[in-house]
C-alpha positions in Angstrom: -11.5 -30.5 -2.1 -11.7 -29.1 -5.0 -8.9 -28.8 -7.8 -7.1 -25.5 -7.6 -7.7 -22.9 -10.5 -5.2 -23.0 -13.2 -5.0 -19.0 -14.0 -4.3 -17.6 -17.5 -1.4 -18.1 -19.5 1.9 -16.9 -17.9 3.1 -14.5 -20.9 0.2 -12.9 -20.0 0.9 -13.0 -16.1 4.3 -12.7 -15.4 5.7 -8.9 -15.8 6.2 -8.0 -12.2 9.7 -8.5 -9.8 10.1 -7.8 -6.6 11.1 -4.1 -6.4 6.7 -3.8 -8.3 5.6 -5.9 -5.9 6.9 -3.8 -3.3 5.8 -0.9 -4.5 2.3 -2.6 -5.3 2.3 -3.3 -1.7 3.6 0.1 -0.3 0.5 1.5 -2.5 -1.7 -0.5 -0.6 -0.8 0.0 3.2 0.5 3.3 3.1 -2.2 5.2 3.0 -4.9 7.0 5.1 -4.9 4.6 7.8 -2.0 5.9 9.8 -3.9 9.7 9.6 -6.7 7.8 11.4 -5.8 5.4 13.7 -2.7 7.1 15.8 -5.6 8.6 18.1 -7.5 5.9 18.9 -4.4 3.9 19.9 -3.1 6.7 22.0 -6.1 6.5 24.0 -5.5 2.7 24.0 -2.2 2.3 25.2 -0.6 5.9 25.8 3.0 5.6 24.6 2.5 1.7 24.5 1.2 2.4 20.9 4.7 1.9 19.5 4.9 -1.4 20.8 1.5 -2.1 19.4 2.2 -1.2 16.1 5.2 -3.5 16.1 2.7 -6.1 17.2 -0.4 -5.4 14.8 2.5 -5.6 11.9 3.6 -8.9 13.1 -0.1 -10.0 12.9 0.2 -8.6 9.3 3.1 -10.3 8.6 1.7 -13.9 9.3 -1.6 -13.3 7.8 0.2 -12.0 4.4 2.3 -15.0 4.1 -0.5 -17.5 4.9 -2.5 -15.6 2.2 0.3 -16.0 -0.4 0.7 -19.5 0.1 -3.3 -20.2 -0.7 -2.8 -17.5 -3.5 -0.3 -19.3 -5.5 -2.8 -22.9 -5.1 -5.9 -20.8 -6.0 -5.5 -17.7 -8.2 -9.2 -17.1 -8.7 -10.1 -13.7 -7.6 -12.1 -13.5 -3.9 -9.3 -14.2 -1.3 -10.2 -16.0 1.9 -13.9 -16.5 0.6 -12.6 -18.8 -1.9 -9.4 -20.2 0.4 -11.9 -20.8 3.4 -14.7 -22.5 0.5 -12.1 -24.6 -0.7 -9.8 -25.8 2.5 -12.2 -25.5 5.3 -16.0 -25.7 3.6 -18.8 -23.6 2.2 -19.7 -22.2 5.6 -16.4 -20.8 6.5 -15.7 -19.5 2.8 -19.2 -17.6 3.1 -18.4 -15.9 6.6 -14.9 -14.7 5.2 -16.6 -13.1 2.2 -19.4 -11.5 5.0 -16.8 -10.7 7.4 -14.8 -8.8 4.7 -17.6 -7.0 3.3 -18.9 -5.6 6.6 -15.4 -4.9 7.8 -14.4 -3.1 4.8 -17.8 -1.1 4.5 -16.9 -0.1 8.2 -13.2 1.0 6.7 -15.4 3.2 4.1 -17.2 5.1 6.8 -13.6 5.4 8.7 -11.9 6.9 5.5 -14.7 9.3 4.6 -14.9 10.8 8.3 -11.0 11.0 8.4 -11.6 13.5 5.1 -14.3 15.4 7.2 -11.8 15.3 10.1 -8.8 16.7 8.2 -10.5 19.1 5.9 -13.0 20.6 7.9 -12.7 19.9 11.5 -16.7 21.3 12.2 -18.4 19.6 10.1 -16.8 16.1 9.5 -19.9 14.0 9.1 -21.4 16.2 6.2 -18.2 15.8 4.7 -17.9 12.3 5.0 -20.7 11.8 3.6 -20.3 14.3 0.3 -17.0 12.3 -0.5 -19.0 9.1 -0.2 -21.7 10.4 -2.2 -19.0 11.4 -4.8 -16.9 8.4 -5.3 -20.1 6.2 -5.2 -21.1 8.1 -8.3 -17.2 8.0 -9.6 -17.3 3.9 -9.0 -20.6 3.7 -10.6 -19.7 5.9 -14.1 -16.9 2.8 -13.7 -13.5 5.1 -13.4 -11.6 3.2 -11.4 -8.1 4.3 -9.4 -5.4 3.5 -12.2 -1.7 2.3 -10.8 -0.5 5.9 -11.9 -2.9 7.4 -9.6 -2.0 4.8 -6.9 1.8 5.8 -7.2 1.1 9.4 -7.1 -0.7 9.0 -3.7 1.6 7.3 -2.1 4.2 9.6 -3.3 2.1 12.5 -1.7 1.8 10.7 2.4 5.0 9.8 1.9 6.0 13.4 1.4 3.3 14.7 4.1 4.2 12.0 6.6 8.1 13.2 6.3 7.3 16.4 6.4 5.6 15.9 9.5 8.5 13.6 10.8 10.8 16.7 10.1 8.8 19.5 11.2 7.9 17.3 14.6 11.9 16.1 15.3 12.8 19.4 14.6 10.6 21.8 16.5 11.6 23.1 20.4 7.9 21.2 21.1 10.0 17.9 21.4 10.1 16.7 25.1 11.8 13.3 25.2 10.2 12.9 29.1 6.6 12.7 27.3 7.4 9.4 25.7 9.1 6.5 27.6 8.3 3.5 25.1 5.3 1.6 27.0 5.5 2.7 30.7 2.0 4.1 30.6 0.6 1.3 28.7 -1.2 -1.9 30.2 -1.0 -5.3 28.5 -4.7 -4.8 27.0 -4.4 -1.5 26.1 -1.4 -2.9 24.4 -3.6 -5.6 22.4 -6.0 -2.5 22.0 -4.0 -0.9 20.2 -2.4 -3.3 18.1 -5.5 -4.1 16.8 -6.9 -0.5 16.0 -3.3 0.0 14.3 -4.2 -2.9 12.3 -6.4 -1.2 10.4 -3.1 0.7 9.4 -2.0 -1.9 7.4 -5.5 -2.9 5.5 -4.3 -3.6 2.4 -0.8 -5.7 2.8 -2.7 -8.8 1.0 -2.7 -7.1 -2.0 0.9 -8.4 -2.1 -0.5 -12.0 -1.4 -2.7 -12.0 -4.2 0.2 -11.6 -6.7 0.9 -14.8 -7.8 -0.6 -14.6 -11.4 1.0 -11.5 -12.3 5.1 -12.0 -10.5 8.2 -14.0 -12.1 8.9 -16.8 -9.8 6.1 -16.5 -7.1 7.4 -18.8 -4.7 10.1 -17.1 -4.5 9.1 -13.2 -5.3 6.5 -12.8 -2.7 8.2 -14.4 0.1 10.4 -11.4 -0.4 8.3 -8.8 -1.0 6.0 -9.2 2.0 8.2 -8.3 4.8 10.3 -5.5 2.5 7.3 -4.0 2.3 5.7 -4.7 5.6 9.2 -3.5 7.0 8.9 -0.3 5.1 5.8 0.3 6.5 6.2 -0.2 9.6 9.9 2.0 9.5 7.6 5.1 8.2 4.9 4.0 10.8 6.9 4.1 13.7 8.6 7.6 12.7 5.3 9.0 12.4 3.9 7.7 15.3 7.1 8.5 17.5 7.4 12.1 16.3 3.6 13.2 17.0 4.2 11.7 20.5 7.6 13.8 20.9 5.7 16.8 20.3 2.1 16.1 21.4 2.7 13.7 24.3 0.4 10.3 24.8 -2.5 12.7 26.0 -2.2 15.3 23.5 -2.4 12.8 20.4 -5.1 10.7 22.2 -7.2 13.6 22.5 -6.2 15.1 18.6 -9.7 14.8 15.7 -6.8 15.4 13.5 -3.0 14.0 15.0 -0.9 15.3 12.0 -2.3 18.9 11.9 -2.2 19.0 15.2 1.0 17.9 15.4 2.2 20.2 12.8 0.8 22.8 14.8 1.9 22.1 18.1 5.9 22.2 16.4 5.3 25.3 15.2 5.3 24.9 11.4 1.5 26.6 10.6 2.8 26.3 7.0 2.5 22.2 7.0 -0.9 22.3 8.3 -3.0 22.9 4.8 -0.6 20.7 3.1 -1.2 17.9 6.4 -5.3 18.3 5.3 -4.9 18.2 1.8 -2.2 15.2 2.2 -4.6 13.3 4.3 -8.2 14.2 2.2 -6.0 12.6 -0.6 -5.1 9.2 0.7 -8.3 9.0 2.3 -9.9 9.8 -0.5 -8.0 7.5 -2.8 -8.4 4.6 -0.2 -12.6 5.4 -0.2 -12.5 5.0 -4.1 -10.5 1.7 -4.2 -12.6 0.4 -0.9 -16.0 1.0 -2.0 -15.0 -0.8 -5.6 -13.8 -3.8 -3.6 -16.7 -4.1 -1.2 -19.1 -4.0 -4.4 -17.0 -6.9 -6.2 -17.0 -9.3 -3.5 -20.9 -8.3 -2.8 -21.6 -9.1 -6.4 -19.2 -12.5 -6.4 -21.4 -13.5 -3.2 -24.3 -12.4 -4.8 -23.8 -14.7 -7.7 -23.3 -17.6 -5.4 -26.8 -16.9 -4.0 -25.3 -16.0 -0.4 -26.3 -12.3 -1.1 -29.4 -11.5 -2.6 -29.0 -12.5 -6.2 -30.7 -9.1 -7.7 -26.8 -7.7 -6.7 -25.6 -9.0 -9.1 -26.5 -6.9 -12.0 -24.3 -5.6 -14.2 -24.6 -2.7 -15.8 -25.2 -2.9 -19.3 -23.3 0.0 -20.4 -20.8 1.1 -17.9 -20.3 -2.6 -16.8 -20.1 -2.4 -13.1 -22.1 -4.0 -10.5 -24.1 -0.8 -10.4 -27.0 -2.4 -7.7 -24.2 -3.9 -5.5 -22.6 0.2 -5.2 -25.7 1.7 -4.9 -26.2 -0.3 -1.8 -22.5 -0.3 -0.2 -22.9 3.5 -1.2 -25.9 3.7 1.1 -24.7 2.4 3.9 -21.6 3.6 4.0 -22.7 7.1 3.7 -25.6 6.2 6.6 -22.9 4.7 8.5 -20.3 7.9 7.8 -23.2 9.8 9.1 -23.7 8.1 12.4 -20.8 6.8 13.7 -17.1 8.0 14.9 -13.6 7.2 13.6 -12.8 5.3 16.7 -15.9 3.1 16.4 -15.7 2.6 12.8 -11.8 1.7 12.8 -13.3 -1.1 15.5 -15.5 -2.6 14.1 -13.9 -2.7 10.8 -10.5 -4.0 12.7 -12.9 -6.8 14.1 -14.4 -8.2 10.4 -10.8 -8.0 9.4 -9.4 -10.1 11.9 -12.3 -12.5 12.1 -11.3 -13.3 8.1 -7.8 -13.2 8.3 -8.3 -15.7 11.2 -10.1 -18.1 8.4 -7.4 -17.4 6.0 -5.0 -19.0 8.5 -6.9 -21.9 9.7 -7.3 -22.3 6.0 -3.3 -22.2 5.6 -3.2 -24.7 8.6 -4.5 -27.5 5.9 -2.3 -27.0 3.3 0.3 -29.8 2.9 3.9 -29.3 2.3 3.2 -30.2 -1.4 0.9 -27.5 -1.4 3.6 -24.9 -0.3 2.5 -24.8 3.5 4.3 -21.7 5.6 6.1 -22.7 8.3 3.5 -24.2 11.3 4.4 -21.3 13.3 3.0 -19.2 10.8 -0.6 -19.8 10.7 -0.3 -20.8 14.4 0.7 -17.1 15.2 -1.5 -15.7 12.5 -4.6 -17.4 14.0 -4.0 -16.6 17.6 -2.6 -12.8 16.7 -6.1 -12.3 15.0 -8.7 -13.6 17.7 -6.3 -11.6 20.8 -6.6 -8.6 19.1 -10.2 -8.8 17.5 -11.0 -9.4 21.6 -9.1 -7.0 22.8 -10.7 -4.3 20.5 -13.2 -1.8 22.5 -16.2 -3.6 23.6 -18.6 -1.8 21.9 -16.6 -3.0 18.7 -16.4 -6.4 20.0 -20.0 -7.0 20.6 -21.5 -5.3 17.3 -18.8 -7.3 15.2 -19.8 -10.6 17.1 -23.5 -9.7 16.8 -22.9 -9.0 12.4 -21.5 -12.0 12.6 -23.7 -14.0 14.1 -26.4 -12.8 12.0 -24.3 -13.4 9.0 -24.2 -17.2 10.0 -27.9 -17.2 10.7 -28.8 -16.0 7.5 -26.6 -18.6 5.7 -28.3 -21.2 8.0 -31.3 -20.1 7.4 -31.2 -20.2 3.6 -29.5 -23.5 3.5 -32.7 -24.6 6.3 -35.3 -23.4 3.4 -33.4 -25.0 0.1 -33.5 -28.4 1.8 -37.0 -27.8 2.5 -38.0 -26.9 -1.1 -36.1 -29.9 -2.3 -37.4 -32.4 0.3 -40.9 -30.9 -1.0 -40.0 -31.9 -4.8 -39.0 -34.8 -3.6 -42.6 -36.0 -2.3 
């Protein structure tokens, strides 16, 4: 295996505690997820969606920790594409980096329909793809979303989702009778749910990726990841038990837009521009950050020749990987354009898992010199992500096994034609 990555100097590192990693971690889950994905799990699991939540952020949980641990051993940028290179070989590495850039690139198209959805209702696919249009060409003049701008969103869904926690608690539209915690629900819709609600939490690794930049690592991020997991899931849990006071499991299964609608259905028409504009914000915000990442890690896997290698252009004046966001642009805008919020949370929910279940077989290696997580850790990591990736819809099943089958072919196929060319310079 190769030797782990030694980083920069720490002066240069070490400025963040635990209260900034939090927040750095708060800025990265809390977010537009929980605008889109409270539907789609309604129609999962009915009320049961509470209970999935609390099992998509156990999920979380493992596969944050198991993350950290390979972070702190190998602090070069590129997550489980690097972990999975190093622990568990170049094949796995390479289907981590594919799985992530297909799942994420699915999150896109989810974030830019849930700003169609929210700020106009009747014509959310032209609007989805305007705001990807946008932010491609944002990315690609290289502005980037600056930590102030990441703390001012989250400041804004915090204030929308309590808002709509207040508004929803308050109203005379609460009915305690429409939700008794899981009675509707079946085991699979359950797991369903979970894993659409995982999408909720894209983002959590952030936190796991700190371990350059934190005093005392081994001891800062074992604490931040569940403070802010556990936040998350508190405000989560509000939100989703609110809109289900006031809309019922039907109601907010069959909602385009479950916090307007649940503004509207307590009576407080007031919250419902605010609601839109919260929710085109976070969405927005998440697009911009999204479609930045998907276009680094297509450019680091360009580089490495398992993309084609023309990606990885840099611009020679705005210095971004202007061919790799042209083409993540593209398809996520075709992709905004085609598909639904339900299907695109699914399949990107699916990618997701699949790497997060690499990051924790990769974690499974590690020794306890190495700083291995408890066994149970990667254990429940592992078999949290390949339940819930199976019990996702089986339209998102089958596509996201079929992506990545074909990303496995292509990498076997390219490795089939450079032994060929060598065992032809070899004659």
């Amino acid at each position: 295996m190769s030797k782990p990555a030694t980083g920069v100097p720490d002066e240069l590192q070490r400025r963040l505690g635990v209260p900034d990693a939090v927040m750095i971690g708060l800025g990265s889950m809390v977010g537009a997820g929980i605008f889109a994905s409270l539907a789609p799990a309604a129609r999962a699991a009915g009320s049961g969606l509470l209970l999935g939540l609390a099992l998509a952020a156990v999920v979380a949980y493992c596969n944050a920790t198991s993350s950290a641990r390979l972070a702190a051993l190998y602090p070069a940028s590129g997550g489980t594409y690097v972990y999975g290179r190093e622990r568990l070989g170049e094949f796995w590495g390479y289907l981590a980096g594919w799985a992530f850039v297909v799942g994420k690139t699915a999150s896109c198209a989810a974030m830019a329909l849930t700003v169609g959805s929210y700020l106009w209702p009747g014509q959310a696919h032209a609007v989805a793809v305007t705001a990807v249009v946008a932010l491609t060409a944002v990315n690609y003049a290289g502005v980037h979303k600056s930590l102030l701008l990441t703390r001012i969103i989250v400041a804004v869904v915090l204030a929308v989702l309590t808002a709509v926690v207040v508004a929803s608690l308050t109203s005379g539209a609460v009915d305690a009778a429409r939700i008794d915690i899981g009675t509707e629900a079946t085991a699979g819709g359950v797991l369903q749910a979970a894993g659409l609600l995982f999408f909720a939490f894209a983002g959590y690794a952030r936190i796991a990726t700190l371990g350059e930049e934190v005093f005392d690592p081994a001891r800062t991020i074992p604490r931040a990841i569940p403070m802010a997991l556990g936040i998350t899931l508190v405000v989560y849990a509000l939100v989703g038990f609110s809109v289900l006071l006031v809309l019922g499991p039907d109601g907010l299964a069959a909602a385009g837009a479950p916090l307007t609608d649940a503004a509207r259905a307590a009576g407080a028409d007031w919250l419902v521009p605010v609601v839109r504009v919260g929710a085109a914000v976070a969405a927005l915000g998440s697009l911009l950050a999204l479609i930045l990442g998907v276009s680094r890690t297509t450019l680091a896997m360009a580089r490495d020749h398992h993309l084609p290698h023309a990606l990885a252009a840099v611009h020679p004046k705005s210095k971004v990987a202007h061919r790799a966001e042209l083409l993540v642009g593209a398809i996520v805008a075709i992709a905004a354009a085609t598909t639904d919020v339900r299907g695109a949370i699914g399949f990107s929910s699916f990618g997701i898992l699949a790497y997060y279940a690499i990051a924790n077989s990769s974690a499974w290696t590690l020794t306890p010199v190495e700083g291995r997580p408890a066994r149970i850790i990667p254990i429940v990591g592992l078999t949290g992500c390949l339940v819930l990736a199976f019990a996702l819809p089986l339209l998102s099943v089958i596509s996201g096994a079929a992506v990545l089958f074909v990303g496995a072919a292509a990498y076997q196929g390219r490795r089939t034609l450079a032994s060929a060319a060598r065992w032809r310079r070899s004659r």
